[in-house]
TIDREN-507476 format. One record per residue (C-alpha): residue number from 0; residue in three letters; chain; x, y, z. Coordinates in nm, 3 decimals, always signed. Last residue first. Example, Ala and Ser with C-alpha at 12.3 -4.5 7.8 and 13.67 -1.06 7.14 Angstrom:
<nodes>
NODE   num   residuo   cadena         X         Y         Z
NODE     1       SER        A    +1.367    -0.106    +0.714
NODE     0       ALA        A    +1.230    -0.450    +0.780
</nodes>
This chain:
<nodes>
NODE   num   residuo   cadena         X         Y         Z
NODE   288       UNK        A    +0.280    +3.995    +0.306
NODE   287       UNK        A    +0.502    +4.290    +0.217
NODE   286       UNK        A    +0.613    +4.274    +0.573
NODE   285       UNK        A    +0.699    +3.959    +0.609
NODE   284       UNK        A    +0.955    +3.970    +0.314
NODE   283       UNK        A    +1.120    +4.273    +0.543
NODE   282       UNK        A    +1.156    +4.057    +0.837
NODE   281       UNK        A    +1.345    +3.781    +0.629
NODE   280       UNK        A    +1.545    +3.993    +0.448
NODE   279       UNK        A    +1.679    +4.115    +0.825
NODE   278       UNK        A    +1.712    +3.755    +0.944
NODE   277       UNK        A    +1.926    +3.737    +0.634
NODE   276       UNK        A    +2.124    +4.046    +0.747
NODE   275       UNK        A    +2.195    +3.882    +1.058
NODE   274       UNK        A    +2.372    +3.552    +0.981
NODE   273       UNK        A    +2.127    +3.227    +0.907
NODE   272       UNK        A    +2.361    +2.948    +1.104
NODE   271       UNK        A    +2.156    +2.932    +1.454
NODE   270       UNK        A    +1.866    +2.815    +1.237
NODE   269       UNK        A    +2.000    +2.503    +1.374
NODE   268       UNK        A    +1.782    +2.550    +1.627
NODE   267       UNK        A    +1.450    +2.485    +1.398
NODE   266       UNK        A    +1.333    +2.181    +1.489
NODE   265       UNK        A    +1.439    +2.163    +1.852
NODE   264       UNK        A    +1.575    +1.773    +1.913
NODE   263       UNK        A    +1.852    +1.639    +1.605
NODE   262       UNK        A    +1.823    +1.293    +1.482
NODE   261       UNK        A    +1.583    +1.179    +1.753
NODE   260       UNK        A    +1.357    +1.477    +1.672
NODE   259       UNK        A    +1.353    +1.401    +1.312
NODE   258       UNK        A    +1.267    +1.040    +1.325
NODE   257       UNK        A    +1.035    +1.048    +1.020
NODE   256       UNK        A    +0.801    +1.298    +1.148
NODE   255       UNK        A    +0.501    +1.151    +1.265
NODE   254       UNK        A    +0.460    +1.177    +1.663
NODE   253       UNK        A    +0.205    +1.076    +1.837
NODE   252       UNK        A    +0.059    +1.232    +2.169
NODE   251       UNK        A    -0.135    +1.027    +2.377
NODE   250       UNK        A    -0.401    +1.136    +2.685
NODE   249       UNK        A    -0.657    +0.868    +2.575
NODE   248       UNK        A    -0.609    +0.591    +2.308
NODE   247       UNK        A    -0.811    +0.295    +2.442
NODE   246       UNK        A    -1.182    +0.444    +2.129
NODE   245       UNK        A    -0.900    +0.435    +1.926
NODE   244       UNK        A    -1.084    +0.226    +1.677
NODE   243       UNK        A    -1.386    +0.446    +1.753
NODE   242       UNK        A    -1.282    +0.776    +1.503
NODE   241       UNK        A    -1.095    +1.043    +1.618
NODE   240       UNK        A    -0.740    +0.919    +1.630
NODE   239       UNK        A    -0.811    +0.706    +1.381
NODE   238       UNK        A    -0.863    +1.022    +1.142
NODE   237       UNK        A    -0.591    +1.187    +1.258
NODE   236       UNK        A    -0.329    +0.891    +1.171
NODE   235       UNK        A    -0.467    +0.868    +0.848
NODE   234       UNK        A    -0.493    +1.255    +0.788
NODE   233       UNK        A    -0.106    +1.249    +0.877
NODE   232       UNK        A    -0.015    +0.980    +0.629
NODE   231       UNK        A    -0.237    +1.177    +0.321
NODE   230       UNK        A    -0.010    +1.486    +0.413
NODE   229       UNK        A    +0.266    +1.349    +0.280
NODE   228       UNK        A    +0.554    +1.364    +0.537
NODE   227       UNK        A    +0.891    +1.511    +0.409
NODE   226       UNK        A    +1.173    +1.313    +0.331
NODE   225       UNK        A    +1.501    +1.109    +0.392
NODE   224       UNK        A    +1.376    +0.890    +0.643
NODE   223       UNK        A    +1.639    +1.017    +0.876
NODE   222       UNK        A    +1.472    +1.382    +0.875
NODE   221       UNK        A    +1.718    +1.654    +0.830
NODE   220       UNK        A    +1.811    +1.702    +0.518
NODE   219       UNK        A    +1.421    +1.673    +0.453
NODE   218       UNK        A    +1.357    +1.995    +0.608
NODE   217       UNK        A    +1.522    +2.207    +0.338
NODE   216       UNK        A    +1.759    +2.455    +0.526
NODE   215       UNK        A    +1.947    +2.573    +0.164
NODE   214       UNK        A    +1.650    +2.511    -0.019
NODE   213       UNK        A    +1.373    +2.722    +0.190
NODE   212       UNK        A    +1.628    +2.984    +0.294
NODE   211       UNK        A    +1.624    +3.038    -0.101
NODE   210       UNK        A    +1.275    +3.180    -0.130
NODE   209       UNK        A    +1.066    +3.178    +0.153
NODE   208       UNK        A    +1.096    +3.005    +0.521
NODE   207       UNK        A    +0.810    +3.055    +0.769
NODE   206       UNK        A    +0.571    +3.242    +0.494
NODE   205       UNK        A    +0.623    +2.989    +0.244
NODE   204       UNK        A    +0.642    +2.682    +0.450
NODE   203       UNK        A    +0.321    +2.751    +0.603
NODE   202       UNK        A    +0.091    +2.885    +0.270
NODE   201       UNK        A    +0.256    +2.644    +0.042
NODE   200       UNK        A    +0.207    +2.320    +0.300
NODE   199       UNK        A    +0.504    +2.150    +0.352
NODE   198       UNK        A    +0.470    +1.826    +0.627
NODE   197       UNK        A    +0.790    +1.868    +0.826
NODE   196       UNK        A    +0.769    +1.653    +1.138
NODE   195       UNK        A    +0.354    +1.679    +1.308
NODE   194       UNK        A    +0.327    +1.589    +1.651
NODE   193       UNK        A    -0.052    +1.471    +1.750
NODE   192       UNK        A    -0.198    +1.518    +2.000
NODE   191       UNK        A    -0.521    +1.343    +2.171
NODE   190       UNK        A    -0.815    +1.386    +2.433
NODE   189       UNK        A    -1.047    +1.153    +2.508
NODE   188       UNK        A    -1.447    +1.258    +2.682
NODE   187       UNK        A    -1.658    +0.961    +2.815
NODE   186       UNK        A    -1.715    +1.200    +3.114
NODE   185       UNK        A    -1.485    +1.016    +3.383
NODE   184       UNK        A    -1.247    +1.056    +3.092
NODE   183       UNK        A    -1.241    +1.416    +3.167
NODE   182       UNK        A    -1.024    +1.471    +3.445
NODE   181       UNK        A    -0.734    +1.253    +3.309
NODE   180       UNK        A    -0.741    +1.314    +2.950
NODE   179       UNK        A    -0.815    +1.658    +3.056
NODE   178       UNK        A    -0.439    +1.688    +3.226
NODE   177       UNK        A    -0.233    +1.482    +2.910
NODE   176       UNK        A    -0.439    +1.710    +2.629
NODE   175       UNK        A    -0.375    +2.075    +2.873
NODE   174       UNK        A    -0.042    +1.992    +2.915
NODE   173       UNK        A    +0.002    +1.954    +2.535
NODE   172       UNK        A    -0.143    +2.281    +2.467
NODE   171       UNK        A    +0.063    +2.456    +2.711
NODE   170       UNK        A    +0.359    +2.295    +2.566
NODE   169       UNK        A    +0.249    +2.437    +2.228
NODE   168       UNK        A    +0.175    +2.758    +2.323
NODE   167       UNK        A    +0.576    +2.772    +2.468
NODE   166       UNK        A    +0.677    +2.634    +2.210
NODE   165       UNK        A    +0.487    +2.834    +1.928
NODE   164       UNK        A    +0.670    +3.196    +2.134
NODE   163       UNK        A    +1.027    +3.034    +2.093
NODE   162       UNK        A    +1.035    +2.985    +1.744
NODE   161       UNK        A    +1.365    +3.048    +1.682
NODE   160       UNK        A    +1.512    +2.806    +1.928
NODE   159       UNK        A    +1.337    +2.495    +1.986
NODE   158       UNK        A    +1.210    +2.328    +2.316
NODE   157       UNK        A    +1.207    +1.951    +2.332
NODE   156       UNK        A    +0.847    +1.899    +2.493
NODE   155       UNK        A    +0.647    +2.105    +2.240
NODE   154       UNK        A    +0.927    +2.111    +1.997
NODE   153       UNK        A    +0.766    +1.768    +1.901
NODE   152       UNK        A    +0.466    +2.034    +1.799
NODE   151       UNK        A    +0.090    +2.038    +1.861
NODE   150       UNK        A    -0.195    +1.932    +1.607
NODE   149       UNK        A    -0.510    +1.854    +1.917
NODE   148       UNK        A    -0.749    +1.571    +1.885
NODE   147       UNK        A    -1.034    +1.620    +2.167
NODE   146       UNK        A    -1.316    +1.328    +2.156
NODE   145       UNK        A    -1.656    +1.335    +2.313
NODE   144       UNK        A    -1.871    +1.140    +2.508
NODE   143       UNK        A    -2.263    +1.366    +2.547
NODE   142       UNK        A    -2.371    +1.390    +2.939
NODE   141       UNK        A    -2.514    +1.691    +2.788
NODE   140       UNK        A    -2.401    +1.955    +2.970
NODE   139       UNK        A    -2.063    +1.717    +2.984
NODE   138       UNK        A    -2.049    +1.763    +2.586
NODE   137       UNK        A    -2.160    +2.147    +2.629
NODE   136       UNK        A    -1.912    +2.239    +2.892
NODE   135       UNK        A    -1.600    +1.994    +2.713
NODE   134       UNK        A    -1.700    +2.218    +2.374
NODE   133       UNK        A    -1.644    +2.589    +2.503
NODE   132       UNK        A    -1.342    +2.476    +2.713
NODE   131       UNK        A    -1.139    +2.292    +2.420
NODE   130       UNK        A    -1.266    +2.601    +2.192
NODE   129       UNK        A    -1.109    +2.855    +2.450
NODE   128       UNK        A    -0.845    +2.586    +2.501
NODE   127       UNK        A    -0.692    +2.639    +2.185
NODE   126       UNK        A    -0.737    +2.963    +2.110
NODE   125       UNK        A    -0.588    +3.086    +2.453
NODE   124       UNK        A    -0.278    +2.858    +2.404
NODE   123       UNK        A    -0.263    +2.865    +1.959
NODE   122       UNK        A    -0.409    +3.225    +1.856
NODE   121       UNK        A    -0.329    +3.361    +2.201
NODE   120       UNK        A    +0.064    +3.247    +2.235
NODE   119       UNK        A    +0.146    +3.329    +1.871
NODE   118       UNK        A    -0.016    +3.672    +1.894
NODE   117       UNK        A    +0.114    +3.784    +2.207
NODE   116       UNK        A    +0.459    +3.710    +2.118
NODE   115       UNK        A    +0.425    +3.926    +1.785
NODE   114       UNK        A    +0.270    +4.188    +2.048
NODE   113       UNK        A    +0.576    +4.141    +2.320
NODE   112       UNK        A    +0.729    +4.264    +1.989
NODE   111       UNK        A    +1.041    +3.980    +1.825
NODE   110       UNK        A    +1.408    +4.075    +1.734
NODE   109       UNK        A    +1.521    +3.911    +2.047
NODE   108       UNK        A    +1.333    +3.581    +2.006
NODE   107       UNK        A    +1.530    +3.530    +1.678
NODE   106       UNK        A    +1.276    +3.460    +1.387
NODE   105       UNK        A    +1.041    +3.198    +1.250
NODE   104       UNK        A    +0.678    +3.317    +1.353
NODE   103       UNK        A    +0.390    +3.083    +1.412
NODE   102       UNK        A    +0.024    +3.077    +1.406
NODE   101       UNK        A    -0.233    +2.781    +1.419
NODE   100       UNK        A    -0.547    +2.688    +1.402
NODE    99       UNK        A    -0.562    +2.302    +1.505
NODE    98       UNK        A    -0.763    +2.211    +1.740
NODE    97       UNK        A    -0.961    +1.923    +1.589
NODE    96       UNK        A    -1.280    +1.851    +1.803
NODE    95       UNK        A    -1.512    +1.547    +1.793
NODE    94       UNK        A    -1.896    +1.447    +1.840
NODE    93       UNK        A    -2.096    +1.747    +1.680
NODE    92       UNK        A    -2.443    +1.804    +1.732
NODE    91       UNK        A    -2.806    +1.846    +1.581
NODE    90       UNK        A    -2.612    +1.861    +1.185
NODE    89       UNK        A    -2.679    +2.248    +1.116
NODE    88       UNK        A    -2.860    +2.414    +1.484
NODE    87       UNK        A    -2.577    +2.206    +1.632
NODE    86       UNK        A    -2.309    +2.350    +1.442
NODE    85       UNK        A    -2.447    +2.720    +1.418
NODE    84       UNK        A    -2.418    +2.680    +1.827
NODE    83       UNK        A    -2.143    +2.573    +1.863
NODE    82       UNK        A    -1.963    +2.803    +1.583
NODE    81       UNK        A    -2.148    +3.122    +1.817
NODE    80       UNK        A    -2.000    +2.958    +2.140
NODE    79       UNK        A    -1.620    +2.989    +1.949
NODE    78       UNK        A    -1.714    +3.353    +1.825
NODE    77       UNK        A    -1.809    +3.454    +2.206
NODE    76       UNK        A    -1.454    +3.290    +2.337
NODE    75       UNK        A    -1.273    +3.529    +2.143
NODE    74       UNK        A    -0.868    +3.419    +2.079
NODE    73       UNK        A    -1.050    +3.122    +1.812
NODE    72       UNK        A    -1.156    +3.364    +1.618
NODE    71       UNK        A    -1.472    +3.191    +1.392
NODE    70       UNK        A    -1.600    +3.258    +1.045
NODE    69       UNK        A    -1.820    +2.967    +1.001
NODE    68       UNK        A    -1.804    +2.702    +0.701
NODE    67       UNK        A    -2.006    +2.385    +0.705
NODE    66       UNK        A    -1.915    +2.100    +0.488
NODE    65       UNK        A    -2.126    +1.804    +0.407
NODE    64       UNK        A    -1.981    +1.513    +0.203
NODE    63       UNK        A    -2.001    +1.438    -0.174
NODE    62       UNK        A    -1.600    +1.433    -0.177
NODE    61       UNK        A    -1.464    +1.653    -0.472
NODE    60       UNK        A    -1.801    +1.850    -0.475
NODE    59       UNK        A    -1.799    +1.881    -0.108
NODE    58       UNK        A    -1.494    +1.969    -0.118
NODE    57       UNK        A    -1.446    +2.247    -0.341
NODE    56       UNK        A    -1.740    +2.425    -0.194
NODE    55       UNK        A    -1.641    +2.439    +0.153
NODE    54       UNK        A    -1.232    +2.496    +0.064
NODE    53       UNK        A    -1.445    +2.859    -0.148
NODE    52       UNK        A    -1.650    +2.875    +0.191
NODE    51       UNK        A    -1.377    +2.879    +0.387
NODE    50       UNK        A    -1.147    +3.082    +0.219
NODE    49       UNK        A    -1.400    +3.366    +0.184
NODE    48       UNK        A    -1.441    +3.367    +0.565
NODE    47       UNK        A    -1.127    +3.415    +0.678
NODE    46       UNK        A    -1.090    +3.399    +1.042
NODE    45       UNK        A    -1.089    +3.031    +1.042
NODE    44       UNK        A    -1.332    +2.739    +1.078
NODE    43       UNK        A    -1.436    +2.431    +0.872
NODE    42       UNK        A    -1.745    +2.218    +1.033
NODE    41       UNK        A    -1.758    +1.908    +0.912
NODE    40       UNK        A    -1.975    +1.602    +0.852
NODE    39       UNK        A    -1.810    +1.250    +0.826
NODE    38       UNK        A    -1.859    +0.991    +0.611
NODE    37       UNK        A    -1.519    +0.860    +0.528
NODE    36       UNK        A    -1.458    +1.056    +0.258
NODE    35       UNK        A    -1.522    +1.391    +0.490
NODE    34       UNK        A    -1.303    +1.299    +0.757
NODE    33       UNK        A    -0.999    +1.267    +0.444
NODE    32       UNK        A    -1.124    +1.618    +0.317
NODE    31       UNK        A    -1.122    +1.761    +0.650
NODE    30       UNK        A    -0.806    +1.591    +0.783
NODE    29       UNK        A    -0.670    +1.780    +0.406
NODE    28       UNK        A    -0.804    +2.096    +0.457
NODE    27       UNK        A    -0.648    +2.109    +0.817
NODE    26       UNK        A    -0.277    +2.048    +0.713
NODE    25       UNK        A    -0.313    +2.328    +0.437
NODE    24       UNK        A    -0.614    +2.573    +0.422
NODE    23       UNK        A    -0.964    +2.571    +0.497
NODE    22       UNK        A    -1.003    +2.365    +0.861
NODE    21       UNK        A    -0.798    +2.634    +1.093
NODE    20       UNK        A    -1.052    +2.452    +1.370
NODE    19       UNK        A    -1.140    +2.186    +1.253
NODE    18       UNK        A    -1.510    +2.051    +1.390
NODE    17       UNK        A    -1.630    +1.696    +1.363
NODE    16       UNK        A    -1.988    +1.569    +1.269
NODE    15       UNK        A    -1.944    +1.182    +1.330
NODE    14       UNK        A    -2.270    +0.952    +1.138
NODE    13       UNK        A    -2.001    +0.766    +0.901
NODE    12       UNK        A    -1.643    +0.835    +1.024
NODE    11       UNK        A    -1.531    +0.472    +0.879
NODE    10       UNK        A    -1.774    +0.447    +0.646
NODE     9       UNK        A    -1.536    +0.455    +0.374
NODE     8       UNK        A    -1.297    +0.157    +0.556
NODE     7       UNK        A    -0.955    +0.347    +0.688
NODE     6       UNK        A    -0.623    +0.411    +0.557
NODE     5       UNK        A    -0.617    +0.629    +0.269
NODE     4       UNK        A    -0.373    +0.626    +0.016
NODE     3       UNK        A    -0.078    +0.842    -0.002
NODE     2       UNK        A    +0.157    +0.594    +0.206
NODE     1       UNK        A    +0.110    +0.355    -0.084
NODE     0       UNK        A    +0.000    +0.000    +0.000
</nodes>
């Protein structure tokens, strides 16, 4: 078998309504498409609006399944109740949660605002258990199992220079999967990680590491296996992760990343290398985005 096929029976996810949050671009779209081939209903969210519906669209025509966009920032608690609520007015319910909006800045800590820190920390902390938070209250409301899947980093527990601001989120995020795993299982409610290696997306990659910084610290030099992860392997191992076969698997993180944090912990510290005035091209290439 191919590690771009799909790993589950179709019906696998048949009768689930799951939410992704950050669902209409890059790693996201593609759990969402994968949920959606195996019978699932989901709700896409992000700030963007426009994107949504377009991914919405494009989906459900390329997969026959049901996909509900709602604007939705994740840093306002109000906009995360609103999603609830649109979500169970649409399909009655929902049954799982993907946290995975995301934000992340590649840079030496020193050059950073307290605001570029601030943004990091409240799109993927705060976000992340805002919507953890809103959902848990409505599932136990309900006396309702759910399921928590949340995309964190292996930098999470390692540490990594450069993108100091994402590892500290992340770590938070990770503490708060292993501590509700425990509190909330009396609830019939799991909660999950999973640590994504190098997995290039256009819009991630891009903005992280453009132009020729791309090739000359290309992620697969550094991975054992040789290569980047396709994102059809990382949809398989999130869509087990929320359907029943893992109905065991509570308080886990799994990694898929080829080895890469065996072969050299904190993903981006060897960005030690990139002299000043690159970091400087760097900053003004942000700019004009």
């Amino acid at each position: 078998m191919k590690h771009t096929e799909g790993m589950l029976r179709d019906d696998a996810l048949k009768g689930k309504t799951i939410i992704v949050t950050g669902g209409g671009t890059g790693l996201g779209r593609s759990m969402t498409t994968y949920f959606l081939k195996l019978g699932a209903n989901v709700v896409i969210t992000s700030r963007k609006l426009d994107v949504l519906k377009q991914t919405a669209s494009e989906l459900e025509q390329e997969t026959g399944g049901k996909v509900l966009p709602v604007s939705c920032d994740v840093r306002e608690y109000e906009s995360i109740e609103k999603v609830l609520a649109e979500t169970e007015e649409h399909f009655g319910g929902f049954d799982t949660v993907v946290n995975n909006a995301a934000g992340n800045f590649i840079s030496p800590t020193e050059r950073l605002s307290h605001r570029a820190f601030d943004i990091v920390v409240d799109i993927v902390l705060r976000g992340t258990y805002n919507v953890t938070l809103a959902a848990g209250k409505k599932w136990i409301e309900k006396q309702q199992p759910g399921n928590f899947l949340n995309i964190v980093t292996t930098y999470a527990w390692t540490g990594s220079g450069f993108v100091v601001p994402s590892a500290c989120a992340k770590a938070g995020v990770l503490a708060l999967t292993r501590s509700l795993a425990v509190e909330w299982a009396k609830y019939k409610i799991r909660s999950n990680a999973i640590a994504p290696g190098p997995f290039p997306t256009e819009g991630a990659w891009s903005r992280l590491l453009p132009g020729d910084l791309v090739k000359k610290f290309d992620p697969k030099n550094f991975v054992p296996l040789g290569r980047v992860g396709e994102h059809q392997e990382l949809a398989n191992l999130a869509a087990y992760l929320v359907s029943d076969y893992s109905a065991y698997v509570n308080g886990e993180v799994m990694t898929i990343d080829g080895g890469e944090w065996l072969k050299g912990a904190g993903e981006f510290s060897h960005l030690d290398e990139i002299p000043s005035q690159m970091w400087d091209q760097l900053e003004e290439m942000r700019k004009k985005k």
